[in-house]
C-alpha positions as CSV (number, residue, x, y, z in Angstrom):
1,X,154.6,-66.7,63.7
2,X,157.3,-69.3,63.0
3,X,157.5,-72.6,65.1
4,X,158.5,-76.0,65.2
5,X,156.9,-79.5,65.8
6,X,159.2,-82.2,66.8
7,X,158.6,-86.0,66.8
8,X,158.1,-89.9,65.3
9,X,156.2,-89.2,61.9
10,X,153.9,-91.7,60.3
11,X,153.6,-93.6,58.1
12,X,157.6,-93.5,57.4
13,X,158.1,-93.8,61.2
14,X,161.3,-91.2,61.4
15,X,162.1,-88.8,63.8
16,X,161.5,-85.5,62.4
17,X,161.7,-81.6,62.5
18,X,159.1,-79.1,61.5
19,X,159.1,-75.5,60.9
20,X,155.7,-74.1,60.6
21,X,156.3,-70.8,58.3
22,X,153.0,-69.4,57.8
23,X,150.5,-71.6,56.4
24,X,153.4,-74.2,55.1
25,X,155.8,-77.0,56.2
26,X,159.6,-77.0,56.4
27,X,161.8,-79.5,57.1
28,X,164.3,-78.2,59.6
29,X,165.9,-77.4,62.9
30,X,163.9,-75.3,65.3
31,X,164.5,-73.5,68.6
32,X,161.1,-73.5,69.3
33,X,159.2,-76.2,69.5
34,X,155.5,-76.1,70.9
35,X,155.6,-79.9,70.1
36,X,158.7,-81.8,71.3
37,X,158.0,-85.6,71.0
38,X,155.0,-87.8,70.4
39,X,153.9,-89.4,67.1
40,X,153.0,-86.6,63.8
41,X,150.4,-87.5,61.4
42,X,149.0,-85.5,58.5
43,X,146.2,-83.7,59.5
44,X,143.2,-86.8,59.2
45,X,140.8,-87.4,56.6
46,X,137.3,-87.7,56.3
47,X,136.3,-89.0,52.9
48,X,132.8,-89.1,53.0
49,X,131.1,-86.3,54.9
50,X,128.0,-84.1,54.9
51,X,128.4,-81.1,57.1
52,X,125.3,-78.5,57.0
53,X,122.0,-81.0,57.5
54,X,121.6,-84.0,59.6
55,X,119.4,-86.1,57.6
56,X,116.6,-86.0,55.0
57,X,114.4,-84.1,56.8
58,X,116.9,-81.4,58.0
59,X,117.6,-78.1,55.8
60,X,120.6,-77.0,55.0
61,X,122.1,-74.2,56.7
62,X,124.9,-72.1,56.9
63,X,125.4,-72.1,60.8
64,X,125.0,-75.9,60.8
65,X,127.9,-76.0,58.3
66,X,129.7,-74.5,60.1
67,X,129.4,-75.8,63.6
68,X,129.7,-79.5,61.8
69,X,133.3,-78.4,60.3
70,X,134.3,-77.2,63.4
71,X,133.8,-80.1,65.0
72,X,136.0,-82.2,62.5
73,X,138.7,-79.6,62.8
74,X,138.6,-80.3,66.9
75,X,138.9,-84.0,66.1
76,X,142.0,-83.6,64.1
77,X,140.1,-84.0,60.8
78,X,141.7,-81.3,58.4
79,X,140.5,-82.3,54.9
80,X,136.9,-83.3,54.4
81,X,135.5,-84.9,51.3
82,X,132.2,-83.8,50.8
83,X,130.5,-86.5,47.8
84,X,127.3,-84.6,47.7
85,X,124.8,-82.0,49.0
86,X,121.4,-80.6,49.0
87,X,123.4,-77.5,47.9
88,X,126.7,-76.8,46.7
89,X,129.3,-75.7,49.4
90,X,129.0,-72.2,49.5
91,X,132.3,-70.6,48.8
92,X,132.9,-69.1,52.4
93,X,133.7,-72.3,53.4
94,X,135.8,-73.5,51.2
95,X,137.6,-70.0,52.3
96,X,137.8,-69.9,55.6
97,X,141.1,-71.3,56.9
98,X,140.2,-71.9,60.4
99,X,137.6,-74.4,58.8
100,X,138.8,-78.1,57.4
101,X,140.1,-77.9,54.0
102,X,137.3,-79.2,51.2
103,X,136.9,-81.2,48.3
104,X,132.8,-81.0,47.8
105,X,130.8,-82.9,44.8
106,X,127.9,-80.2,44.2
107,X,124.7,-81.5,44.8
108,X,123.5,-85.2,44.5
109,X,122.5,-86.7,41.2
110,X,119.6,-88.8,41.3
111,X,118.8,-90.3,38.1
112,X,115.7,-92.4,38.1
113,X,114.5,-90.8,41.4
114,X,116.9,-92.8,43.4
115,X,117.7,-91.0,46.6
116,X,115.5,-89.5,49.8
117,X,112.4,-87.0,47.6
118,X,114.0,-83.8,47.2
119,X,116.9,-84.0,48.9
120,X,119.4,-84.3,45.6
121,X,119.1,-83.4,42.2
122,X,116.6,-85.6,40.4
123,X,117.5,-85.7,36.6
124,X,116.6,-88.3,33.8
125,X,119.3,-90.6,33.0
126,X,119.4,-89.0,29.8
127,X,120.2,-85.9,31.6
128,X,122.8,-87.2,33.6
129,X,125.8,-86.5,31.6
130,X,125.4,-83.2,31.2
131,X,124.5,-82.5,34.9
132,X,127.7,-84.4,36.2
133,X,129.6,-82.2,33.9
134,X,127.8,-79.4,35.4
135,X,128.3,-80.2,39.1
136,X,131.9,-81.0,38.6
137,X,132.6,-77.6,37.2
138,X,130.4,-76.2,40.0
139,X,132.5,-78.0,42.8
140,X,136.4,-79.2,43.8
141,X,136.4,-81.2,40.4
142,X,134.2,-83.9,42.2
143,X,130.6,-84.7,41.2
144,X,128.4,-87.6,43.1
145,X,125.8,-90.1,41.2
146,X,123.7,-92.2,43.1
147,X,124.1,-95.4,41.2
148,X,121.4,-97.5,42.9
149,X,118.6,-97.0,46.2
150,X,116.8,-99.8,47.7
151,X,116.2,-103.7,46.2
152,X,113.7,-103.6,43.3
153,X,114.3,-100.1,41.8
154,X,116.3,-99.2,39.2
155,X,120.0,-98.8,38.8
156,X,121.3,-96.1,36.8
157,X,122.6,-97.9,33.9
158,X,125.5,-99.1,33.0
159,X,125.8,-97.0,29.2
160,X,125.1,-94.1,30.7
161,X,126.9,-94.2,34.1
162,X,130.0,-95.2,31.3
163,X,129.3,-91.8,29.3
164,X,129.0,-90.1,32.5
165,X,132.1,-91.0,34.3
166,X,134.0,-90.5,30.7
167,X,132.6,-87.0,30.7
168,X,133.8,-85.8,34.0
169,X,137.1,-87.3,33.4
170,X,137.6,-85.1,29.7
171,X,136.6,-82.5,32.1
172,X,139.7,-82.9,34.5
173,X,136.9,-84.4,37.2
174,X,136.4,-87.4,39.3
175,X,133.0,-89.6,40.1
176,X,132.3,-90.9,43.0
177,X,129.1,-93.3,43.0
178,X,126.7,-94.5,45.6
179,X,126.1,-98.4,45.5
180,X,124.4,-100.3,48.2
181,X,123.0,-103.2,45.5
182,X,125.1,-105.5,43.8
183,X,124.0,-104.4,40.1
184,X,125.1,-100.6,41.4
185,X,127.9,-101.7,42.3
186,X,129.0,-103.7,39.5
187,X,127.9,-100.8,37.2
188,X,130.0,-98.2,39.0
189,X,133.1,-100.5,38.2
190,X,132.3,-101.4,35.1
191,X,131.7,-97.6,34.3
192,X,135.5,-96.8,35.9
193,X,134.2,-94.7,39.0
194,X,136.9,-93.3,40.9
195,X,135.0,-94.4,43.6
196,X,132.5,-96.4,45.4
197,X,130.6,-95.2,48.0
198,X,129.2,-98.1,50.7
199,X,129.4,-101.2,48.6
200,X,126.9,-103.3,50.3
201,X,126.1,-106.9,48.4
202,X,129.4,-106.0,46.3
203,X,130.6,-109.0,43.9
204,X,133.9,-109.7,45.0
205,X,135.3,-111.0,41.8
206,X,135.2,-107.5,40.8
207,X,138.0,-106.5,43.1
208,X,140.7,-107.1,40.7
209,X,139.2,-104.8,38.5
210,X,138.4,-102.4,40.4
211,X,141.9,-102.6,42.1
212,X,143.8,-102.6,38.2
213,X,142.0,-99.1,37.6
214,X,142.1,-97.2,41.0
215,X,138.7,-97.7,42.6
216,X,138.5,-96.3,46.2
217,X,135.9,-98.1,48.4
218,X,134.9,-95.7,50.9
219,X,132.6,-98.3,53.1
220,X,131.2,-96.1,55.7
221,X,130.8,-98.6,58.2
222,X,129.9,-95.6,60.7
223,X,126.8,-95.0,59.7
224,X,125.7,-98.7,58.0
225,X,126.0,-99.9,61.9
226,X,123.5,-97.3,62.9
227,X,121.0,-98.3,60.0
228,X,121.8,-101.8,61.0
229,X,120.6,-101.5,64.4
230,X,117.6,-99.3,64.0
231,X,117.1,-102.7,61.5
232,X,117.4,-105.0,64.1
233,X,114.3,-103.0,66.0
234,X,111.8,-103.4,62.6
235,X,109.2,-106.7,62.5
236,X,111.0,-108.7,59.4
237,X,110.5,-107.5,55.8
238,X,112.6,-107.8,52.6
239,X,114.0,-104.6,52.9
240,X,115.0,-105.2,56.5
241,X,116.5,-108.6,55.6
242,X,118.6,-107.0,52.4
243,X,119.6,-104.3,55.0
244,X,120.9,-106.6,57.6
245,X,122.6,-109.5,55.1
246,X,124.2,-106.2,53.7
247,X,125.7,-105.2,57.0
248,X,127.0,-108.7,58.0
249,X,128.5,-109.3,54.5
250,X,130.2,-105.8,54.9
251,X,133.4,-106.7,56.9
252,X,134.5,-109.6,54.6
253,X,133.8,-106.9,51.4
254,X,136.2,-104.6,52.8
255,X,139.0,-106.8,54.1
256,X,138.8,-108.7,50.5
257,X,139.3,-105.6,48.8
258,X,142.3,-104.6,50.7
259,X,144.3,-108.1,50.4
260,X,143.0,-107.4,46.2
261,X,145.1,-104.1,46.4
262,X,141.9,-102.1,46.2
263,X,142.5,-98.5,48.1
264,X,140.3,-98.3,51.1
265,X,139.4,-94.8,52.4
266,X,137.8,-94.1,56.2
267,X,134.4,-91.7,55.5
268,X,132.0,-91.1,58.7
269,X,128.5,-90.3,56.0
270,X,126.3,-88.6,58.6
271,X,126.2,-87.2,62.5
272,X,127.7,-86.9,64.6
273,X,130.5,-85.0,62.6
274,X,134.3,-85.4,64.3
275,X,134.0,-89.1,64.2
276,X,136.3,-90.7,62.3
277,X,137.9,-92.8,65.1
278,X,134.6,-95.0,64.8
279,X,135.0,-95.7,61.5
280,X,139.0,-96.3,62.0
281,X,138.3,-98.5,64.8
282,X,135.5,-100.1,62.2
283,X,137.8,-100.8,59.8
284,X,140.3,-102.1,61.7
285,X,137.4,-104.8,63.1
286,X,137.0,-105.5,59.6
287,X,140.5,-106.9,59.5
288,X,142.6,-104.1,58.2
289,X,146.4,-104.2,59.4
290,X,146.0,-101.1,62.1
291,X,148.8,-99.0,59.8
292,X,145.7,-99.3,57.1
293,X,143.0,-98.1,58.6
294,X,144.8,-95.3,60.1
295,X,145.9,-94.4,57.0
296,X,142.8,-94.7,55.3
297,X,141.9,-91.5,57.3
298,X,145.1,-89.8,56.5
299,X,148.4,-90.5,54.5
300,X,146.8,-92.6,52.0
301,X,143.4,-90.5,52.1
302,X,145.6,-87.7,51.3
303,X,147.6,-89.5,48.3
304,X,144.6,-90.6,47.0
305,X,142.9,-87.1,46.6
306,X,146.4,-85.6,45.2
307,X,147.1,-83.9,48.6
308,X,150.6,-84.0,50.5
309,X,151.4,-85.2,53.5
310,X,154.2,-84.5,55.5
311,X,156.7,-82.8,53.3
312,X,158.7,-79.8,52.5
313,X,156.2,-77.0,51.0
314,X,153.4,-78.4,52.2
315,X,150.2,-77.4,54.1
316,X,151.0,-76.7,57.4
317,X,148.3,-79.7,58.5
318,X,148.9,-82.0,60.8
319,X,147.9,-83.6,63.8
320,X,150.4,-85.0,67.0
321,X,149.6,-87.9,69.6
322,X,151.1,-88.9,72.8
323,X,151.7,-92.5,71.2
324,X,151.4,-94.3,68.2
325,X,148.0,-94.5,67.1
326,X,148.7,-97.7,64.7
327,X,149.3,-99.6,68.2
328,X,147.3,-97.4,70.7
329,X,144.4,-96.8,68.7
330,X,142.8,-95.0,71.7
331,X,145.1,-91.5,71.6
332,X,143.1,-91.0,68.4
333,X,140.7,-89.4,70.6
334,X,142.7,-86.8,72.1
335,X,145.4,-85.3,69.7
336,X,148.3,-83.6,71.4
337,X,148.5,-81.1,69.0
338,X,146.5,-80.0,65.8
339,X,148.0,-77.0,63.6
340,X,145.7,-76.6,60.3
341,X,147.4,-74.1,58.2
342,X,149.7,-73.0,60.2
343,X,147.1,-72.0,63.2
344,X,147.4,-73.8,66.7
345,X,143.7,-75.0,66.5
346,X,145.0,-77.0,70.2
């Protein structure tokens, strides 16, 4: 089936045709449009996603997985990146093209027993290199460390987070790390991580840095404001406290790595999955221009990861909107259209 989408594309702001032949994108005149008007976006982005369990305490199953993808695609959420797993995404879902298109990171590394008991992979640090390597190879060229836990316990260190990282990149791979302290986070810059995952307590005079060598902060601010007020409901404690000064010192984090230059990516973390309006509407409370945090869960998600956008050859992937969701943030909830390779998903 050949159609065409017509409308205002972002983040270039043109009027635009598109032919949808098969599962790819041409720029041209059509007769028949199914879309004729509104605003088109590449399909959006979540960067930091777990579809198959809900928590800790929840296995891992194949229907879950399922049902959880299927519920970013009906959100307009095309891509998912999935930085870690109790298992490695089984390949019938990286398949499946009526499911989100995915870039996984194997299963967690947990050097040091960092992490939730048995939910990752626990290794010794002097283990770790070798496992990244292996999960890299094992995944979408992605493998996921968890660089610190809670106040007190050890970080993985910074020698061998360094020999990790450089390992996956001889490999052709990417690191992303998890850091909620501020010695995991300095580590996970220092050690050239493609990308931070949180960034809680993060030392700001890092942000140059981390912007020269193209560091992502993915803050997921979705699920931080849950922890945060589950927090709020605890008798006082050092852990509650570090939680809570974490949260409050999170929106000045992220809008001071964005005026640095640092690349700011929109990732959900956990449940309810198809919800990355929250965590656009939370960066855009953190004082991102609105053209930034949209992007940050598409166009510039997608350039970051390698991916195109809107262009000639491309997947057929993207969503439409009755306005312009950089000034009407709310139409972000109810895409118009949403065509994932070349399929009318709505």
């Amino acid at each position: 089936m050949v159609f065409g989408v017509r409308g205002t594309t972002l983040p270039d702001g043109e009027v635009r045709t598109f032919v949808v032949d098969g599962d790819r994108l041409r720029e041209d005149t059509c007769t028949e449009l199914i879309s004729d008007g509104g605003w088109i976006l590449p399909g959006l982005v979540d960067m930091h996603t777990h579809p198959g369990s809900e928590g800790p305490s929840d296995p891992f199953a194949d229907e879950k997985l399922r049902r959880h993808l299927e519920a970013h695609r009906d959100a307009g959420v095309l891509l998912v990146r999935v930085p870690g797993s109790t298992v490695r995404i089984p390949a019938w879902a990286e398949a499946d093209p009526t499911l989100p298109r995915i870039r996984s990171a194997g299963r967690w590394l947990a050097p040091n027993g960092c992490f939730y008991p048995g939910y990752g992979r626990e290794i010794g640090e002097h283990e770790l290199i070798e496992a990244a390597v292996e999960e890299t190879g094992a995944s979408s060229g992605w493998c996921k460390i968890i660089g610190d836990w809670e106040p007190g316990e050890a970080s993985c260190s910074l020698g061998v987070l360094s020999a990790a990282v450089a390992a996956v990149h001889d490999a052709g791979g990417r690191v992303a790390v998890h850091c909620q302290t501020a010695e995991g986070g300095r580590n996970a810059v220092l050690a050239d991580a493609d990308s931070i995952e949180h960034g809680m307590h993060f030392d700001l005079t890092l942000l140059e840095r981390m912007a020269a060598q193209g560091t992502a902060l993915v803050p997921t601010f979705t699920t931080f404001a849950s922890i945060a007020a589950r927090a709020l409901e605890r008798e006082p404690s050092t852990l509650r406290d570090w939680l809570l000064d974490g949260w409050d010192g999170m929106p000045a984090v992220v809008r001071a790595a964005h005026d640095a230059g640092v690349t700011v990516l929109a990732g959900t973390d956990c449940a309810p999955y198809g919800n990355i309006t929250t965590e656009i509407d939370w960066l855009r409370k953190a004082g991102l221009p609105p053209e930034s945090a949209v992007g940050a869960a598409s166009w510039t998600a997608r350039a970051w990861l390698g991916e195109p956008g809107l262009a000639d050859g491309a997947p057929a992937d993207l969503v439409v909107y009755e306005a312009d969701p950089t000034s009407s943030p709310g139409v972000l909830a109810d895409p118009k259209r949403i065509i994932l390779g070349g399929r009318v998903v709505r």
